[in-house]
TIKELUM-503615 format. One record per residue (C-alpha): residue in one letter; y, x, z negated. Coordinates in steps of 0.1 Angstrom, whole numbers, padded with zeros to 4 digits, always signed. Layout:
BEGIN
aYXZ...
***
This chain:
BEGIN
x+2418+0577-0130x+2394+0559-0157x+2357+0562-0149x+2339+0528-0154x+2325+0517-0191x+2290+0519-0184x+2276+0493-0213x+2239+0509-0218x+2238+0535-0240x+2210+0557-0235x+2177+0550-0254x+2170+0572-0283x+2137+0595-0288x+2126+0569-0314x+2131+0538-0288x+2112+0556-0262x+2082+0569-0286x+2080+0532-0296x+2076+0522-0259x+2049+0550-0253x+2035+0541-0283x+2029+0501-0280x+2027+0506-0240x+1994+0530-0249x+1978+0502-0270x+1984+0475-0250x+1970+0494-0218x+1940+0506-0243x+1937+0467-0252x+1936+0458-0221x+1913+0485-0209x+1890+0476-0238x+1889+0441-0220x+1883+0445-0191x+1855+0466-0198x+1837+0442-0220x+1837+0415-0192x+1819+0445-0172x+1791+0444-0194x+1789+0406-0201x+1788+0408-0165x+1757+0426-0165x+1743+0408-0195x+1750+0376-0176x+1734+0385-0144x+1703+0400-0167x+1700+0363-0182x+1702+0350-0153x+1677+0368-0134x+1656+0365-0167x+1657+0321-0165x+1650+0323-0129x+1623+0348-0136x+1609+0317-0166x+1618+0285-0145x+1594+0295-0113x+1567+0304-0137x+1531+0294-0139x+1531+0269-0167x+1522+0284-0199x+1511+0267-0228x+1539+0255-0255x+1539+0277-0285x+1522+0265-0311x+1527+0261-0350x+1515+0297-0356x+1544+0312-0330x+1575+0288-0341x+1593+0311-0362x+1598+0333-0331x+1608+0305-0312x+1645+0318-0298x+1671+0308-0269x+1670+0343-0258x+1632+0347-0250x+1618+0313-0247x+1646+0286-0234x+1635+0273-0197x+1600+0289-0197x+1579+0264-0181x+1552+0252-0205x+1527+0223-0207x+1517+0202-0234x+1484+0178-0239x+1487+0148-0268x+1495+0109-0269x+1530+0099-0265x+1543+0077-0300x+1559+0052-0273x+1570+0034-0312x+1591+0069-0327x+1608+0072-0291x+1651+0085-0293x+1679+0071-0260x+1699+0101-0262x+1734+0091-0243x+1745+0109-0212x+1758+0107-0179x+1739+0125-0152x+1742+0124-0106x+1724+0091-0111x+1751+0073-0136x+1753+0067-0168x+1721+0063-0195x+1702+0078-0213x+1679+0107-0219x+1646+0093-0238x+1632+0112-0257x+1596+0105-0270x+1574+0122-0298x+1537+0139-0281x+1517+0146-0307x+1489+0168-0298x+1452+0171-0311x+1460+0195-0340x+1486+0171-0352x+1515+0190-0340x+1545+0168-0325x+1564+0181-0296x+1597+0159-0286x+1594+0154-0248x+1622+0144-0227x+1604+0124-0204x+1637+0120-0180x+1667+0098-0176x+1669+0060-0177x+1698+0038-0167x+1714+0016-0191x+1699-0018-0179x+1664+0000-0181x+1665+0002-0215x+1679-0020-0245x+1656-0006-0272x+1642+0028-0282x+1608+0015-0292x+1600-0006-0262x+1619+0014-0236x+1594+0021-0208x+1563+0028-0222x+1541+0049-0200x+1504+0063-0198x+1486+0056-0224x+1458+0081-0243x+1459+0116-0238x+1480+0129-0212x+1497+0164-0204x+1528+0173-0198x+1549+0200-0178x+1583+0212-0182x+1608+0237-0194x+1610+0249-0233x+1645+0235-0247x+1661+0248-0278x+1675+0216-0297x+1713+0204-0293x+1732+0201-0322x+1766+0190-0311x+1784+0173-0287x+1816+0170-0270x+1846+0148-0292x+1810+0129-0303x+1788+0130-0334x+1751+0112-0337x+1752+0082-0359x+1717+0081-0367x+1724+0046-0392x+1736+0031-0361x+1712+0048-0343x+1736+0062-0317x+1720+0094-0306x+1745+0123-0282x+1727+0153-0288x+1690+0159-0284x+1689+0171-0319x+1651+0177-0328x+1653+0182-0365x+1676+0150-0371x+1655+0127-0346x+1625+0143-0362x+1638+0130-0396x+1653+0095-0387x+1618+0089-0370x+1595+0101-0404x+1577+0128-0382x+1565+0156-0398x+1551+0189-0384x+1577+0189-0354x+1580+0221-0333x+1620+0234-0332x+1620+0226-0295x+1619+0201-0266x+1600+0201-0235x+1622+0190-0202x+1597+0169-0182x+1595+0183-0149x+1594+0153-0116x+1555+0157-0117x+1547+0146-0153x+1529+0115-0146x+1552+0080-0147x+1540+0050-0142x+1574+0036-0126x+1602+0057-0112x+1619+0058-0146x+1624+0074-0162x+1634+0101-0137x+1618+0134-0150x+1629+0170-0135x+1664+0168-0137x+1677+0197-0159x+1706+0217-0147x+1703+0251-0154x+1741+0267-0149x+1753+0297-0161x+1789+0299-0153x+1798+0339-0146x+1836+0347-0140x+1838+0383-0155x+1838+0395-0127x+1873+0382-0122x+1881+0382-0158x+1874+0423-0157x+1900+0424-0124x+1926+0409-0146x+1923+0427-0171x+1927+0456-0155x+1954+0445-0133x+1972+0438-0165x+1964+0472-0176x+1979+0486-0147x+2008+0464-0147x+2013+0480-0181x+2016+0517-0169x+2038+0508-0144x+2065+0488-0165x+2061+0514-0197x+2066+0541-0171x+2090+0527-0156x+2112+0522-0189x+2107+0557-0199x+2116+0574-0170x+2147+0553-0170x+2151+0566-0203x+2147+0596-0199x+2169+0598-0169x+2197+0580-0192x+2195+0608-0215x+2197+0634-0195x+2226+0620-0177x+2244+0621-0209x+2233+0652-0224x+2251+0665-0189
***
């Protein structure tokens, strides 16, 4: 009596090598991964702890002219600083945004301190119907006043938008472009977040509100990965053993 035509041939030495072979760099991929969300992780959680560390800080004074070339994300963004000068109410910036409180804008107004310096201060968020124009937007104190809030490293682009400083249509709180559109010189390559207890004459514009987020998933990121790399062994294992099986069933 016929046996049945069993259709799969057997998978030859080369197939299988080329399984092993591919199934060892993808798992090694993988692997590779998984492990680098492990130490962005860590470098996450370091940053992290490192902001907090800056934010609940003493205020310091802003860095002056002499340290601005050091000026960098990674050792001076949200340390709380202070800053003493007289606001140029005239050179002021409406930066667009949308914030818990609606839409408006951030407005942003040159300090410029006794040694001539000119620090950009985000002096907090105005609604739309607050303000119609930059230069007469809610002037505040007057004469020499000082200011506390976090160190901000500028913006430079924005979401699907672009400045239009012609227009002057402003999405990014981009210090070197407002610096230029408003002929200051001697700007520092930063911006101060003012905190809620910077002096306001009115309750706008509404200081304090930075959000300081620092989304970290690699924890779960580093899972799949490795799941994945699992997965891997499993289905190349499987395969070859199947293989293997196959040709030893028809070497017998």
């Amino acid at each position: 009596m016929p046996q049945p035509y069993d259709a799969r041939a057997p998978r030859g030495l080369f197939s299988l090598f080329l399984w092993a072979f591919f199934g060892a760099l993808i798992f090694i991929g993988f692997i590779a991964l998984g492990t680098w969300q492990v130490h962005r992780r860590a470098w996450k959680l370091d940053l992290i702890a490192r902001v907090d560390q800056r934010i609940h800080a003493p205020a310091v004074d802003a860095p002056g002219p002499s340290q601005w070339p050091g000026i960098s994300a990674a050792s001076d963004e949200y340390r709380r600083v202070r800053v003493t000068g007289e606001y140029l109410y005239d050179r002021q910036v409406l930066i667009w945004t949308a914030t818990d409180l609606g839409s408006g804008y951030w407005l942003m107004t040159p300090l410029r301190e006794a040694d001539g310096a000119i620090v950009m201060i985000n002096r907090g968020f105005v609604p739309v119907d607050k303000c119609k124009a930059a230069a007469t937007c809610l002037p505040g104190s007057s004469g020499t006043v000082t200011v506390t809030g976090l160190l901000r490293m500028p913006e430079t682009r924005a979401f699907l938008r672009h400045n239009d400083v012609a227009a002057d249509r402003w999405y990014t709180r981009d210090v070197e472009a407002m610096a230029t559109a408003r002929g200051l010189t001697q700007v520092a390559p930063y911006f101060v977040d003012a905190d809620a207890a910077s002096p306001q004459d009115s309750g706008w514009p509404r200081g304090g509100l930075t959000v300081v987020s620092f989304p970290n998933n690699h924890l779960s990121y580093a899972i799949t990965w490795f799941l994945l790399a699992l997965g891997t062994v499993l289905g190349v294992g499987y395969v070859l053993r199947d293989g293997v099986r196959s040709r030893r069933g028809d070497v017998t």
